[in-house]
N, C-alpha and C positions, 0 to 999 in steps of 0.2 A: 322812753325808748332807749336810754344810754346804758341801761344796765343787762339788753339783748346782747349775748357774744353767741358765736360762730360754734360748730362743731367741731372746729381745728382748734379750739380756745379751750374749750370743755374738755375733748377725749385728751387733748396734752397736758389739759392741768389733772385730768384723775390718774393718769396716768404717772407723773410726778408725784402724785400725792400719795401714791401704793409705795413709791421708792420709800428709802432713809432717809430722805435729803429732810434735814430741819427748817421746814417754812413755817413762819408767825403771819403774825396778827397785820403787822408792817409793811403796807408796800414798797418801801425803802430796802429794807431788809432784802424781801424776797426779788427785788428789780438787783440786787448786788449778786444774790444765791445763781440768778439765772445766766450774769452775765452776760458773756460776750456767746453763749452756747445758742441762742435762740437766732433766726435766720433775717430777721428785722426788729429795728427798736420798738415798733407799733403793735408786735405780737407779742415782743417781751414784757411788752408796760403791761396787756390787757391781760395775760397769764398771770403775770404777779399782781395784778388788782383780781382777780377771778381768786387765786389761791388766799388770798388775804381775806377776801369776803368770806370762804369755805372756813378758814380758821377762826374768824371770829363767830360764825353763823356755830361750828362745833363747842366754842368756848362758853357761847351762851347756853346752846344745851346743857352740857352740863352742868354748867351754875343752875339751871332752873332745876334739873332732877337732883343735885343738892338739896335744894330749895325742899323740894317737896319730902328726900326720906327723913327730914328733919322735922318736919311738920307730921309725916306720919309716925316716927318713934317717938312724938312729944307725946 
């Protein structure tokens, strides 16, 4: 049940994530990126645990489709 967020959680974090703003992998990182911009601590923390999960879930895609044009041009 901990890993359900909100629709205010979702549509704000895609919406960040269409910007330039450089968020990682780090929810340190991106809890520093969001600062002092977001309207409570408790939405900032889950935005930047939500973005961080989106980055790492993207990083592994593409290490697996790596993974595979390598395996098909062998």
């Amino acid at each position: 049940m901990g890993k359900i967020k909100t629709k205010l959680v979702k549509k704000t974090a895609a919406n960040l994530g269409r910007r330039d703003i450089p968020f990682t992998e780090s929810f340190e990182n991106n809890k520093k990126i969001l600062g002092s911009t977001m309207p409570s601590k408790k939405i900032r923390n889950q935005i930047a645990g939500f973005l961080a999960r989106i980055k790492r879930n993207e990083a592994q895609k593409k290490e697996q489709q790596s993974k595979e044009i390598e395996l098909i041009e062998k």
